[in-house]
Structures are given as C-alpha cells and as structure tokens.
ZATORGU-800332 format. One line per 4 residues: number of its first residue (from 1); for each residue x, y, z of N, C-alpha, C, CB. Coordinates in nm, 3 decimals, m for minus. Glycine has a CB too. Layout:
// ZATORGU-800332
NUM = X,Y,Z,X,Y,Z,X,Y,Z,X,Y,Z  ... .
//
This chain:
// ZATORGU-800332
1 = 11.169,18.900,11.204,11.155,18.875,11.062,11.262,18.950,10.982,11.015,18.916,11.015  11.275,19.097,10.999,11.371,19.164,10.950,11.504,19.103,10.964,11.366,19.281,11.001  11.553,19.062,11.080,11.665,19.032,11.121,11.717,18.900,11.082,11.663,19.048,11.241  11.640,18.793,11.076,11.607,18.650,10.962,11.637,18.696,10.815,11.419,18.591,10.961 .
5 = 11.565,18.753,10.779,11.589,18.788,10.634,11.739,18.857,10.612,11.467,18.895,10.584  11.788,18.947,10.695,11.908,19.044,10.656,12.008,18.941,10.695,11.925,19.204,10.742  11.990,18.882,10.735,12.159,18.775,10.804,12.204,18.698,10.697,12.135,18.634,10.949  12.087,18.624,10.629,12.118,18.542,10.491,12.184,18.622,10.403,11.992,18.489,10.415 .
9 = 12.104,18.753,10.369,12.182,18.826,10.235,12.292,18.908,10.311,12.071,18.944,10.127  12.303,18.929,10.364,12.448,18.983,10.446,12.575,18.873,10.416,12.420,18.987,10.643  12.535,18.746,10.427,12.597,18.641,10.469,12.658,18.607,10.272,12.471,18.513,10.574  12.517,18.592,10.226,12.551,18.551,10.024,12.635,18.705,10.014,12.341,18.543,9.865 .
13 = 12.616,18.837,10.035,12.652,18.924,10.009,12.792,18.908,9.992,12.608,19.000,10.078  12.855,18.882,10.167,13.003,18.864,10.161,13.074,18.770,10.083,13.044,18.840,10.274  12.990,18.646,10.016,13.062,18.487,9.962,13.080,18.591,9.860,12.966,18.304,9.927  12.944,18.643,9.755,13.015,18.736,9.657,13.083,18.798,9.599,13.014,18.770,9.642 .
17 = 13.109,18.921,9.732,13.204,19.007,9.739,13.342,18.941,9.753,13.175,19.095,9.841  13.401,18.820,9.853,13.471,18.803,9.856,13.548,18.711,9.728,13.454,18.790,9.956  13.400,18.625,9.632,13.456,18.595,9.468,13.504,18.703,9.403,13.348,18.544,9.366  13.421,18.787,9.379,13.488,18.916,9.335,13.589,18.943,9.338,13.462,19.002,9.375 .
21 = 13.672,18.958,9.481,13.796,18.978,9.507,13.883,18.903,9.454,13.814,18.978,9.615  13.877,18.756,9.457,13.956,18.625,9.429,13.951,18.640,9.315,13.915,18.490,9.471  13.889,18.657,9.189,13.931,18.679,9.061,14.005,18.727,9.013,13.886,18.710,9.013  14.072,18.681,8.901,14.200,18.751,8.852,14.173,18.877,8.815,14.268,18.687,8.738 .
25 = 14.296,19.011,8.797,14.314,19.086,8.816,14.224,19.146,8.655,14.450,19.089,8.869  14.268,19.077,8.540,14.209,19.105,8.411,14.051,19.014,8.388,14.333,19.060,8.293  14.022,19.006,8.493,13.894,18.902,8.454,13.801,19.031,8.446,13.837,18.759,8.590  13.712,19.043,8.355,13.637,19.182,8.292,13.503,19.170,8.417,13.569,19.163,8.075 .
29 = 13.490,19.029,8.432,13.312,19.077,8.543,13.384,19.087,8.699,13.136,18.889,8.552  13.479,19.094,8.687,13.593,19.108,8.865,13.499,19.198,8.906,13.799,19.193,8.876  13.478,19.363,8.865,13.442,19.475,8.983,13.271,19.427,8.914,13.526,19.696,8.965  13.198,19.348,8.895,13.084,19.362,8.868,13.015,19.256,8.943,13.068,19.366,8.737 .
33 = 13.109,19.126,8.971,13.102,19.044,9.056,13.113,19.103,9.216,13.199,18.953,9.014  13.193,19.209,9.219,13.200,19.277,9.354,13.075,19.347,9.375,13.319,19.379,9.367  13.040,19.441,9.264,12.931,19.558,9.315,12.828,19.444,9.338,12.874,19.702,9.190  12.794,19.359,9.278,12.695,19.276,9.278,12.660,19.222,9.474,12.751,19.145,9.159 .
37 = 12.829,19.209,9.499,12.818,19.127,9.649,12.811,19.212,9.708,12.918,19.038,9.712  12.877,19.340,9.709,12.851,19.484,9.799,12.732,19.522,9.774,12.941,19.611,9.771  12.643,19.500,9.726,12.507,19.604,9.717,12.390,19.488,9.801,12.450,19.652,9.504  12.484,19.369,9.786,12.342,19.258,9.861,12.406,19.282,10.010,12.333,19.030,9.801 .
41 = 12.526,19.238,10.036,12.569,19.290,10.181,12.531,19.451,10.237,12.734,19.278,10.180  12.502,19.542,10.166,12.440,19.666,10.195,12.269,19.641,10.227,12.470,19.766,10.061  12.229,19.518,10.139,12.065,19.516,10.165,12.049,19.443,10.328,11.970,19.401,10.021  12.131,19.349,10.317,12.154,19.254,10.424,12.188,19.368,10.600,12.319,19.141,10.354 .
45 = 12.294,19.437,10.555,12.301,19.509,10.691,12.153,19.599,10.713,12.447,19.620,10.690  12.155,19.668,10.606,12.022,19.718,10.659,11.911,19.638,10.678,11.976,19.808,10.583  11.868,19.530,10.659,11.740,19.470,10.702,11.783,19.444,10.835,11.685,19.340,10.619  11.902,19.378,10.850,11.958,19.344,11.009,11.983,19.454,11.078,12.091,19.265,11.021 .
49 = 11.988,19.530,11.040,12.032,19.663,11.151,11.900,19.730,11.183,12.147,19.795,11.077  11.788,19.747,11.056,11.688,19.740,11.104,11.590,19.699,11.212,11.676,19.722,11.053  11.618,19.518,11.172,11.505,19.437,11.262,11.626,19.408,11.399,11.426,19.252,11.162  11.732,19.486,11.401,11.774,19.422,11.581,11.764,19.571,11.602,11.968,19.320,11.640 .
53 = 11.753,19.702,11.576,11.695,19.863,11.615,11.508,19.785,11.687,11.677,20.015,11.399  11.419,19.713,11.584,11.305,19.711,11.596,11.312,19.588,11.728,11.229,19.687,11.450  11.390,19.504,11.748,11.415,19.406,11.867,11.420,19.446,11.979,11.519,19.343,11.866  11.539,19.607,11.988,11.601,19.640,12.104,11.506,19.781,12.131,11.777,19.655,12.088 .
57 = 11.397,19.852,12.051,11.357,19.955,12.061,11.416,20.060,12.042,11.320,19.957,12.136  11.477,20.047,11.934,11.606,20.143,11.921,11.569,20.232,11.810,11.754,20.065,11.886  11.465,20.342,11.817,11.449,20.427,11.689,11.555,20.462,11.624,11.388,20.541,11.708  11.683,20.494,11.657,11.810,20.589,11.602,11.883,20.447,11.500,11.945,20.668,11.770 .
61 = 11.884,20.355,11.574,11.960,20.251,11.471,11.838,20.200,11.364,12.035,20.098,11.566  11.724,20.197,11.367,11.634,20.142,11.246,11.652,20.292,11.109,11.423,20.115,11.324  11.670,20.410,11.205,11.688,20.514,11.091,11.800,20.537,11.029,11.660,20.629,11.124  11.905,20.518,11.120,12.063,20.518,11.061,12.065,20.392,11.016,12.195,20.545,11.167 .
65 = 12.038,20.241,10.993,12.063,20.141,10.903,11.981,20.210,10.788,12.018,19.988,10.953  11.855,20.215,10.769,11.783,20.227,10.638,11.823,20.356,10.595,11.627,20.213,10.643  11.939,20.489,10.643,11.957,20.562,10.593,12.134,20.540,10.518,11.910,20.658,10.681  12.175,20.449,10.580,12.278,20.483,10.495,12.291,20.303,10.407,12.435,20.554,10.604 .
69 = 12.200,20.214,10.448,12.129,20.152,10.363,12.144,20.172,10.224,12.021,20.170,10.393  12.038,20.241,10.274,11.974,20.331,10.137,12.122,20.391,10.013,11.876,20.515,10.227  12.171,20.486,10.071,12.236,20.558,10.024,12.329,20.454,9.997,12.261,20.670,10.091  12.433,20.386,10.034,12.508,20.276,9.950,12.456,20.231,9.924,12.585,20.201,9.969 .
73 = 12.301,20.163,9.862,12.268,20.110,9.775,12.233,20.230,9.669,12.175,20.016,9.816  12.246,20.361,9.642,12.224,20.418,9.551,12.380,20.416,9.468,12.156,20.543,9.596  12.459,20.401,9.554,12.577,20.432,9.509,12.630,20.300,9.435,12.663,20.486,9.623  12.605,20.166,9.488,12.603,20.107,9.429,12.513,20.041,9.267,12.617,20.079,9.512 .
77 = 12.431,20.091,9.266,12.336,20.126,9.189,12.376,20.192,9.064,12.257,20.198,9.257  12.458,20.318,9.130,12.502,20.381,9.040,12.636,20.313,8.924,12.534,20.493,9.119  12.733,20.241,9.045,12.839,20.156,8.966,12.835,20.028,8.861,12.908,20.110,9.060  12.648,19.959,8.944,12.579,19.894,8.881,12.579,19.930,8.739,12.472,19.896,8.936 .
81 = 12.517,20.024,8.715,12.493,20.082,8.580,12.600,20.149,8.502,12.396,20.173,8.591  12.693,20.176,8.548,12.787,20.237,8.502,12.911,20.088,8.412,12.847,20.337,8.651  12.886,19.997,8.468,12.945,19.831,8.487,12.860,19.774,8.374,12.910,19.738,8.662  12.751,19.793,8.383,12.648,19.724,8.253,12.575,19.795,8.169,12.542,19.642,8.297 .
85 = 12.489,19.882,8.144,12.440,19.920,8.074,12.528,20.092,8.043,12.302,19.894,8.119  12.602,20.121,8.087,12.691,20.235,8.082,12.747,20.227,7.970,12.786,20.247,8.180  12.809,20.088,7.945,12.857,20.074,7.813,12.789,20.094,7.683,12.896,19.965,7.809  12.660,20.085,7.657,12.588,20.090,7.559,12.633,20.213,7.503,12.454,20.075,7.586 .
89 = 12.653,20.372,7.594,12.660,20.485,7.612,12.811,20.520,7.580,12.606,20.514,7.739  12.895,20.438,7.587,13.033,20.496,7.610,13.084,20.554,7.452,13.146,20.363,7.680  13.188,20.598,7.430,13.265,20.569,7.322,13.335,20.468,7.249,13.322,20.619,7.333  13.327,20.463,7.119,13.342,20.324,7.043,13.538,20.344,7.082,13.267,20.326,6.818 .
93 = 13.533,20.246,7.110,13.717,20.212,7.114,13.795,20.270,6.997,13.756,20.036,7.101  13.898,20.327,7.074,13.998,20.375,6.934,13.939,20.510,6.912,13.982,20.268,6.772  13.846,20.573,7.013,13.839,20.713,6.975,13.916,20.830,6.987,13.757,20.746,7.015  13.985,20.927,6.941,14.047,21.028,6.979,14.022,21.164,6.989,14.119,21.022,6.930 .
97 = 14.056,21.220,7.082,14.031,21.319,7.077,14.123,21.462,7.073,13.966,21.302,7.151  14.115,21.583,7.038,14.261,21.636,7.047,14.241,21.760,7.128,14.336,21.669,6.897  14.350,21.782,7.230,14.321,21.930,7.284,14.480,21.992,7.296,14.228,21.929,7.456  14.443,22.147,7.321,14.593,22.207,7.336,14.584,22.225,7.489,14.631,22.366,7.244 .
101 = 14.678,22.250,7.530,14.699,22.291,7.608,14.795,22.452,7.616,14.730,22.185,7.652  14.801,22.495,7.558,14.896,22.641,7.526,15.027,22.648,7.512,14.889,22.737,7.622  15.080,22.549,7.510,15.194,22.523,7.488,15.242,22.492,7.329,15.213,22.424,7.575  15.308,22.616,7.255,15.322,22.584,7.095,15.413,22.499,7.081,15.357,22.696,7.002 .
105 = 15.388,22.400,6.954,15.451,22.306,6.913,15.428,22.140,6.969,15.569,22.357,6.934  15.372,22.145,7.089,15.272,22.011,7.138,15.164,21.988,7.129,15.260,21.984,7.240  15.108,21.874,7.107,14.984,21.792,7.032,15.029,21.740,7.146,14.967,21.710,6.870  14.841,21.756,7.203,14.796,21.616,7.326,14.727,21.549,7.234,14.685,21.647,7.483 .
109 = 14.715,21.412,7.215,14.581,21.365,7.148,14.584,21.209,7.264,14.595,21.333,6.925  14.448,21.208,7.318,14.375,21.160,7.438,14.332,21.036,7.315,14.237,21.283,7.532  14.325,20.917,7.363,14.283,20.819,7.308,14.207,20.699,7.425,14.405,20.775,7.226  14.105,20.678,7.377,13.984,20.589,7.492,14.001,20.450,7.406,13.767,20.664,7.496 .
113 = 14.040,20.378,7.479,14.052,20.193,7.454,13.949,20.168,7.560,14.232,20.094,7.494  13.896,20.012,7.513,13.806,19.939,7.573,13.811,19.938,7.735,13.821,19.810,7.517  13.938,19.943,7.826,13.989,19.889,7.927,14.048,20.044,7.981,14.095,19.756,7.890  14.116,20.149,7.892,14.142,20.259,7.973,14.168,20.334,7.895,14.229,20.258,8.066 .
117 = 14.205,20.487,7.980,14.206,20.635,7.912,14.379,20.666,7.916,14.097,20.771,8.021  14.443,20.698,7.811,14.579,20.738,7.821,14.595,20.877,7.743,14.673,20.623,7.763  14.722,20.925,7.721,14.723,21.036,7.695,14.901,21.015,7.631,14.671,21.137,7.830  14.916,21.050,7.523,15.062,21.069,7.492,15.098,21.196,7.446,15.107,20.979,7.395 .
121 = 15.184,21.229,7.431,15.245,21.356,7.356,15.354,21.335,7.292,15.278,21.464,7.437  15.331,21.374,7.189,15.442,21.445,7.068,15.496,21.522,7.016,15.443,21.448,7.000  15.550,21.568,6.984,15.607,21.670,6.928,15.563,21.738,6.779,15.729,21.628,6.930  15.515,21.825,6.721,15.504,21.815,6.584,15.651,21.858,6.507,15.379,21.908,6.542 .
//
C-alpha cells in the first residue's frame, strides 16, 4: 500500500519539479513551482522507501526514509512559506536602509526591491 501510494507522488513530484525548471528564468512562480514538485517527490520517496523497508523487512530503511522524509519536507516547508506567505512580512519595496561601516566620508545605503537586495556606495 505504502509503496502504491509513494510511486505516483514521486512520479507527479518529478513532472513538477521538472516544470519548474523549464520556466523562464524571470517567471516569478519558477522556484515555487519547484518547491511545490520537490516537497511532493520528498513525500513520494518516503512513502516508497517506507513501504519497500516494510516489503523487504528492513527496519533501518523504513526509519531512514521517514527520517529524512521528514526533515526535507520541513525544509521545504520552510521555503514554502518563505515563497508565499513570507511576503505578507517582508519590506515594502524601495526601502532603505543606512549603515557605516567606519570608514569616514562613505555612505552605504542598502536598498530592498521587490526581486533583490543591492548595495551602492557613494561618496559624500
């Protein structure tokens, strides 16, 4: 049963993951379309690695699939949220921020856009 069930989502996991990949480079759901296929291919190995440990009598592989299972699906989980609801949390675009670094006469000022973090310097 385990091993039935994990082969399918192992199987949708990779079509996912591998859309993910195929998307263009600026397409905004690209790494969300990925975590999405990596976290079902993570459910998928572990149910299958599970139910062929529970096939072959294999205590060490039913605990090492559902343990690191587990754990890349936390991690994915984590990117999950960080990808969708992270944003609610972030900083509004166009924010700046200013720090020294000890060096007199240079201004760092750090600026956060929608897409990435840069950093310029000037001179005053």
């Amino acid at each position: 049963m385990l091993l039935t069930s994990g082969a399918p989502l192992l199987l949708v996991g990779l079509w996912r993951e591998w859309d993910g990949l195929c998307r263009p480079l600026r397409d905004p759901a690209k790494a969300l379309t990925w975590v999405r296929g990596f976290r079902l291919l993570m459910i998928g190995l572990a149910l299958a690695g599970s139910g062929a440990g529970w096939l072959l009598d294999q205590t060490w592989l039913i605990v090492l699939s559902l343990a690191i299972g587990g754990e890349e699906m936390l991690e994915s989980s984590i990117m999950h949220f960080a990808l969708t609801a992270g944003a609610i949390y972030s900083l509004p675009s166009g924010a700046k921020f200013q720090t020294y670094d000890g060096n007199p006469g240079v201004e760092r000022s750090f600026s956060i856009c929608s897409t990435c973090a840069f950093a310029c310097t000037r001179r005053k």
